[in-house]
N, C-alpha and C positions, 0 to 999 in steps of 0.2 A: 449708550450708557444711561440709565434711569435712574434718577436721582429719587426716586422712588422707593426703590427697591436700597434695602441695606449692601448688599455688594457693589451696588452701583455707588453710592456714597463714598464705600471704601477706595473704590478702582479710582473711582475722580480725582480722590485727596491723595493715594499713589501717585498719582498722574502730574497733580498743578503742585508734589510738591517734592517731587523728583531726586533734586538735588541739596535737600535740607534733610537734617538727623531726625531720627523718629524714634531711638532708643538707646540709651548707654545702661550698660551692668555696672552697679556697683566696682569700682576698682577695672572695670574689665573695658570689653569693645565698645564701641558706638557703631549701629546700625542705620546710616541714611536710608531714604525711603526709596531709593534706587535698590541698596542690598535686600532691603524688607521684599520686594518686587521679585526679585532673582532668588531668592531663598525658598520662596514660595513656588516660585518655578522647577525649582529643584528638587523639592519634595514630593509635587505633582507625578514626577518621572518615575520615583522612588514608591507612591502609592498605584501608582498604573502594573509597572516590576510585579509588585506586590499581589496586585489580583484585586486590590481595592474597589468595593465597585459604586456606586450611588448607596445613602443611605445606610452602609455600613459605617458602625459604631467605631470610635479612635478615640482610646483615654489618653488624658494628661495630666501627670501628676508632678508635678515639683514647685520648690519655691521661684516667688514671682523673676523671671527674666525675659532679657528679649527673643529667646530662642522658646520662650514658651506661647509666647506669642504670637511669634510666627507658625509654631504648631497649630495654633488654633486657628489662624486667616486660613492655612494650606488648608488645613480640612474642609471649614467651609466653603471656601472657591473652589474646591476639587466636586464637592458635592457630598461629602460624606458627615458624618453627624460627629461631633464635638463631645465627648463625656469629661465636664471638667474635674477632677478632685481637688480637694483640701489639701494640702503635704503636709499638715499636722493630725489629720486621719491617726488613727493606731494602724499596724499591718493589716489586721483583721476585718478593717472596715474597706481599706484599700482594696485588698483581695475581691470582699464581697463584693462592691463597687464593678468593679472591673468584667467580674463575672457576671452578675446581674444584668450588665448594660450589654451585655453579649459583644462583648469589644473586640478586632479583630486584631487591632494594633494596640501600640504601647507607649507613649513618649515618658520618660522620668528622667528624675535625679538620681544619679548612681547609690547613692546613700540608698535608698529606698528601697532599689531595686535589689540589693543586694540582702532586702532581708524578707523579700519576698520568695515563697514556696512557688513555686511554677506549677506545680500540681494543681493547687486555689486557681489557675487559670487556662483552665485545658483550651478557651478557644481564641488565647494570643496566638496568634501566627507569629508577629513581628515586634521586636522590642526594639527603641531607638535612645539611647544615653540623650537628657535636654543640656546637659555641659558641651558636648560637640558633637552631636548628630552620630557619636557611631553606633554600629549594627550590635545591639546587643546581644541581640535573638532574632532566627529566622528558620522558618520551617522550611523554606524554597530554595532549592538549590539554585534557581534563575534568578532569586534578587541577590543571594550572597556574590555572585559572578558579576550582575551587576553593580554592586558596590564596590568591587575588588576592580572593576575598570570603570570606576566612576570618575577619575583624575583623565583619561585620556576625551572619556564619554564628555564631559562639561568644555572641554578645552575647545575639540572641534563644535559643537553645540553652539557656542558663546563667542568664536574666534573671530567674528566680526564686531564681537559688542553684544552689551543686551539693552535695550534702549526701550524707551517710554511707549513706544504705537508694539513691544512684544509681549505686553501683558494686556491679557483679554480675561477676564471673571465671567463663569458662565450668572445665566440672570435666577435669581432666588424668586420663588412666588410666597405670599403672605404667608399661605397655612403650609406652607413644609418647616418638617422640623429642621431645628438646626443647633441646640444644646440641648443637651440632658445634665441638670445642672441636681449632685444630691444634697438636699435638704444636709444641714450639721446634725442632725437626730439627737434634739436636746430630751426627746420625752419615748422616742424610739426606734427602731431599726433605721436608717436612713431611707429616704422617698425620690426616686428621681424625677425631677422637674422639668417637664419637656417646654420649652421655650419656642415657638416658631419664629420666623425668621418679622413677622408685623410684629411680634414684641421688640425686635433686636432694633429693628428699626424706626420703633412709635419710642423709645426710649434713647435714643442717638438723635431721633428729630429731635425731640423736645428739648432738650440740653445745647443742641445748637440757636434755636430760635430764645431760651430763655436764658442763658448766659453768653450775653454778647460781646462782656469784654474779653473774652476768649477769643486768640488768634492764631493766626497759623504763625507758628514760630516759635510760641511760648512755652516755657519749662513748664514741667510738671512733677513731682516728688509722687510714687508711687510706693504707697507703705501698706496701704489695704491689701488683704490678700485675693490675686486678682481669681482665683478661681470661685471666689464666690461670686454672687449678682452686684453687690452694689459695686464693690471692686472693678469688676470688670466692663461693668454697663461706661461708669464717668472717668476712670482711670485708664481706661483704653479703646472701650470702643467710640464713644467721642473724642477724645484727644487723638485717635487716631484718623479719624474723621473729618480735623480743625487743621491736620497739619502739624501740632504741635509736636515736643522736643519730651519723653517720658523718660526719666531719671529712675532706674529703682534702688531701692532701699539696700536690700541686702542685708540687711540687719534686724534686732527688733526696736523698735521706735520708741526707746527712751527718747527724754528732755534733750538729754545731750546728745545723740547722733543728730535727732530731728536739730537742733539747731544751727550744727556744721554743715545739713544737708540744706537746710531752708537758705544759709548765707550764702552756700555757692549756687544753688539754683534760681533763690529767688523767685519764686512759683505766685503766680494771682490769683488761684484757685487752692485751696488746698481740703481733701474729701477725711473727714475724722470720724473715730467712734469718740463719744461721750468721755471714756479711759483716758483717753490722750488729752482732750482739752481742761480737763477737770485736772490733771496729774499737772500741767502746765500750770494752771491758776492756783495752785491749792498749797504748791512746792513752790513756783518761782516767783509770783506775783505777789498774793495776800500777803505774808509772811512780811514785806519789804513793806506794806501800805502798815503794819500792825508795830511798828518800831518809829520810837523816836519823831522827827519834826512832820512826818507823813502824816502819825497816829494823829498829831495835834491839827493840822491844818484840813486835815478831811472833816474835821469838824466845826472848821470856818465857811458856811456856807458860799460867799463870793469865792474865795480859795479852792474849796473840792473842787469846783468844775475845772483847776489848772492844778490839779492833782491828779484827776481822774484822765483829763489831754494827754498827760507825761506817760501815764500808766498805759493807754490806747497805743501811746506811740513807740511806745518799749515792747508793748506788746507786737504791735504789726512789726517793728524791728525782728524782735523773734523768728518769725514768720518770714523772714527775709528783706525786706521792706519794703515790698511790693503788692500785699497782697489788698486783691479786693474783697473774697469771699472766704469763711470759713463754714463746710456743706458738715454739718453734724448727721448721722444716720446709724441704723442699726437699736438704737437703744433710747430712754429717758434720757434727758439733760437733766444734773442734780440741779432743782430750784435755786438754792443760794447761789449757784456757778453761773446761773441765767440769770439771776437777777444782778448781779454785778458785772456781767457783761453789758448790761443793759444799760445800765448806770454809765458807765466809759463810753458806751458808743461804739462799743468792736460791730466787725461787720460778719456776723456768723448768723446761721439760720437752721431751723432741722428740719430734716425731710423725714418721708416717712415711706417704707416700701416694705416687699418679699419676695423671696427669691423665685413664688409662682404668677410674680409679675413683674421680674425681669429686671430692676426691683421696682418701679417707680408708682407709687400711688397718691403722694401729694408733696409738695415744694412750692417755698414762695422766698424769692428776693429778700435779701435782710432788710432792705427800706422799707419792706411791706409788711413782713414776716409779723407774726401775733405772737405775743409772748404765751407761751406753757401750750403753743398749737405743735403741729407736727405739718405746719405749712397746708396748702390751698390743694386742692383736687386739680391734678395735670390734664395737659392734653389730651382729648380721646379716652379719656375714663372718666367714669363715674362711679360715686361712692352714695350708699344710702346708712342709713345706721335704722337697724332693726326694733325700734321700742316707741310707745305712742307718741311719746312726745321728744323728738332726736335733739333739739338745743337744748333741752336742758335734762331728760332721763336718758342714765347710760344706756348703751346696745351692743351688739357683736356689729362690727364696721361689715359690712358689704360692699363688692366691688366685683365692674365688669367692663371693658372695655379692650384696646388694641395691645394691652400691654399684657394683658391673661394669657398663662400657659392652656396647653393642650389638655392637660393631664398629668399622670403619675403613668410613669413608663412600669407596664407590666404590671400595672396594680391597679383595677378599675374598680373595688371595693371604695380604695381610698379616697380617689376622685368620685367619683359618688357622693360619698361625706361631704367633701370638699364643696361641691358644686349646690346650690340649691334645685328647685327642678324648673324654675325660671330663668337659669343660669347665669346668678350669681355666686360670684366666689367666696365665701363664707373665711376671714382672714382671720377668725380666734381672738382676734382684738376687740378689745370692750372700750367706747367713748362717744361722745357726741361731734355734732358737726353744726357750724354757723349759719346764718342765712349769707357769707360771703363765701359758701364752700371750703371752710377752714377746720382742720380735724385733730379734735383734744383728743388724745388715747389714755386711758385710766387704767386699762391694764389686759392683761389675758383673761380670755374665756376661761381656759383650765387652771390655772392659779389661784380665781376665785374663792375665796374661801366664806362658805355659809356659817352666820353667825346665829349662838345660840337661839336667837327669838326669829330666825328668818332673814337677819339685815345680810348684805353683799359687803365681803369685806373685800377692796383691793390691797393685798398684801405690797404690792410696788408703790403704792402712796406713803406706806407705811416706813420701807424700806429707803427711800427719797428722806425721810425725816431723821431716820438713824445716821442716815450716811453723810448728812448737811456736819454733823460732829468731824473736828480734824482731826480724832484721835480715832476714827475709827475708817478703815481701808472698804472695809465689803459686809454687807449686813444679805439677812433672809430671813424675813418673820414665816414661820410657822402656825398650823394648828394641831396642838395635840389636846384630846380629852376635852375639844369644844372651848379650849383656851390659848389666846396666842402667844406664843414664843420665838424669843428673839437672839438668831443665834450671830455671836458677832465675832469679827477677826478684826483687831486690835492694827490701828498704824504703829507698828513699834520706834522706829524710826521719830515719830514724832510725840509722844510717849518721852524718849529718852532725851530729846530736845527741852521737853519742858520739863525734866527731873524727875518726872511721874517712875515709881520701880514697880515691877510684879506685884507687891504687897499693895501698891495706893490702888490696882484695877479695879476692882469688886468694887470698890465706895464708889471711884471716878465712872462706871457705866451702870452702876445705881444712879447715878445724879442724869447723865445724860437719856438713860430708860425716862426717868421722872420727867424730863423737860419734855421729851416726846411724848409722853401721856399729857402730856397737860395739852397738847394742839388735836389730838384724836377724841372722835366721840365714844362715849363709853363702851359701845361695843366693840370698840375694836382696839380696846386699853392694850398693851403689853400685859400678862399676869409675870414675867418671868424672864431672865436671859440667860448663854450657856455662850461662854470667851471658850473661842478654837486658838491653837496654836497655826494652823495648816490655812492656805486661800480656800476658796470652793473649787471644786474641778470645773472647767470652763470650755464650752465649744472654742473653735479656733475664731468664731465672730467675736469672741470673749464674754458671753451670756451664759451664768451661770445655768449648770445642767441640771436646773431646781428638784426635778425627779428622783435625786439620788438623798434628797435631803431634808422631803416631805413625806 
């Protein structure tokens, strides 16, 4: 076994952790890592049956479970390539998806499948239900036989035992692939991301060697959606890696499930977007610091600091009361939300990745972590930032190292773009970098918006200072007519807390436009705003689909 190599990592931590759980469903089963082992074995029979051969494509599409999971280990220890989906895809994208990646098999969620045309996927052979493995579809009369004496088939197979020395993973080499992972296509058609198996596992080292109070045994709350990168990379392929005990969600991660789920699991790790920790601080924290003997004593300087303890420790409470780290990723942290973390001493950090690096591009320890950075340049990669002077003039971020995809499956135009001809990876990100390897992100390359005399406006700086308002849920400056505009969606909820009706809006985000204009330079003033009823439509990463609204 090669601790080298990512299946060797997996087999081992199968191996030393045998007899301990590695997965519960919401409400449902728990799978020890002995069943994870035999489940895998099981499926291997079912893809041999099948015709499955090296290198053919196998989607999976449903919400996060452990049977989705094990879909994904079987594929790769079989040797066939991995096509993950989103389960909040529309039909249309799924379909494409599915066809595109030239898949030969199928695992989903009945839901799903049931509103798929079979037509959209002339080259599924085999469809398998992720709720209990059954045969949804099969074009082979030799696997349907097989399944149909699959109950006698397992019984003699296994009728000694299935024990620890009968699972053997064949060995992965670097440059094979081994996901096709497609982009959320916030700007267009989706892009499959070929991941090789030195991403899988330059991104599983690094998380073991730099979160070491992670152990084998330890819960973990699984609310990301794991078929995307970040998801998957720290919520299961390390933790499955460490040994640990992965809890999913089942739900969507309001305040109040996450709290019932944080008090029975107790997790010391916990992986967030930006939504969830800002919805946390913004609803159950501030609010309780802005009333009464709190409002008074936070402004007794000896006192804040056994304000701000209480408040640290209510909070970790929250959290379970265990936790060491909170990994923010995916998006900005809203400044005022960072800055009052700051203030308390919570133990959270941001990282910074993309799904055509598996994700990981920079992370640093909350002890170390720079405020308004996006964390330190990881292991085995390096990042340059394109512009003469990178600490202090913005750039497009550059990046290349073990964690870099292959390419765009089926699409060599794009990778092209993608790649520089030095081969670097060109990540659309505009920001500077430190002389300690620490990397500020100021916004996208395509968002950019050119202002009338030539200046660079970052419309997400802009956006960061509308949303700092608690009357206001989601903002997106605009430029129309070479003047920006600010289109806002309204907290109503909090709005109606503070008495504010329909009639007080227009004055109350007059005042709050004004306060923003007074922190921006003139070129990039607001001239204007326009109050939605409706959120913005949202990838399932929850990043708005800014294309639909520029």
């Amino acid at each position: 076994m090669n601790q080298n190599t990512f299946l060797g990592l997996i087999e081992q931590s199968i191996r030393n952790h045998w007899e301990m759980p590695a997965m519960t469903d919401f409400q449902g089963k728990t799978f020890y890592y002995k069943d994870f082992a035999r489940e895998i074995d099981q499926l291997h029979d079912y893809f041999r049956t099948a015709g499955i051969q090296r290198g053919d494509k196998i989607s999976i599409c449903g919400k996060n479970s452990a049977r989705w999971v094990i879909s994904f280990f079987a594929t790769l220890s079989y040797g066939a390539v991995a096509v993950s989906i989103l389960h909040e895809f529309d039909k249309a994208s799924v379909q494409f998806i599915v066809d595109h990646s030239d898949s030969k098999m199928l695992f989903v969620d009945d839901t799903i499948w049931n509103e798929i045309d079979e037509k959209t996927i002339p080259k599924v052979e085999t469809v398998f239900s992720l709720e209990n493995y059954l045969l949804l579809k099969s074009s082979s009369d030799e696997l349907k036989q097989f399944d149909a004496d699959t109950p006698d088939y397992f019984d003699k197979k296994y009728g000694k035992g299935f024990f620890v020395n009968d699972i053997v993973f064949r060995t992965d080499k670097p440059e094979e692939l081994a996901v096709i992972n497609y982009t959320s296509g916030t700007t267009n058609s989706p892009k499959g991301v070929m991941l090789p198996y030195r991403s899988l596992w330059s991104n599983t080292r690094f998380a073991i060697d730099n979160l070491p109070f992670i152990e084998s045994g330890d819960k973990i709350v699984c609310m990301l959606p794991i078929a995307h990168a970040y998801g998957l990379a720290f919520e299961i392929l390390n933790t499955i890696s460490l040994g640990c005990h992965i809890h999913f969600l089942g739900k969507t991660p309001s305040p109040q499930v996450l709290l019932e789920m944080f008090s029975k699991v107790k997790p010391k790790l916990v992986l967030a977007v930006p939504l969830i920790i800002e919805k946390i601080v913004n609803r159950s924290v501030l609010p309780k610091l802005q009333q009464g003997a709190a409002k008074t004593l936070v402004k007794v300087p000896l006192l804040n600091s056994v304000v701000y303890s209480k408040v640290r420790a209510s909070m970790i409470k929250f959290f379970g009361g265990e936790l060491v780290e909170v990994v923010i990723g995916g998006a900005a942290l809203n400044p005022d939300v960072e800055k009052f973390l700051r203030k308390i001493r919570f133990p959270y950090t941001v990282g910074y990745g993309m799904t055509e690096c598996g994700p990981l591009i920079s992370y640093a320890y909350w002890t170390k972590y720079k405020e308004r950075s996006s964390g330190k340049v990881v292991d085995r990669m390096e990042v340059k930032v394109d512009s003469g002077d990178p600490q202090n003039i913005v750039g497009e971020i550059l990046t290349r190292g073990s964690n870099v995809m292959l390419g765009y499956y089926k699409n060599e135009e794009a990778t092209k773009q993608t790649f520089t001809e030095d081969g670097w990876l060109k990540t659309g990100d505009l920001g500077t970098i430190d002389s300690d390897d620490f990397i500020f992100i100021k916004g996208r390359n395509k968002n950019m918006i050119l202002g009338s005399s030539g200046q660079n406006i970052y419309p997400e700086e802009i956006e960061e200072k509308i949303n700092s308002s608690p009357f206001v849920k989601e903002s997106l400056a605009i430029s129309e007519d070479q003047k920006i505009i600010a289109l806002l969606v309204p907290d109503k909820d909090i709005l109606k807390e503070n008495g504010f009706t329909d009639q007080d809006m227009n004055t109350l985000f007059q005042q709050v436009i004004a306060e923003v204009n007074s922190q921006l330079p003139s070129y990039s003033k607001i001239t204007s705003f326009r109050i939605r009823e409706e959120e913005f439509e949202k990838t399932p990463k929850r990043s708005i689909r800014r294309f639909k609204y520029v």
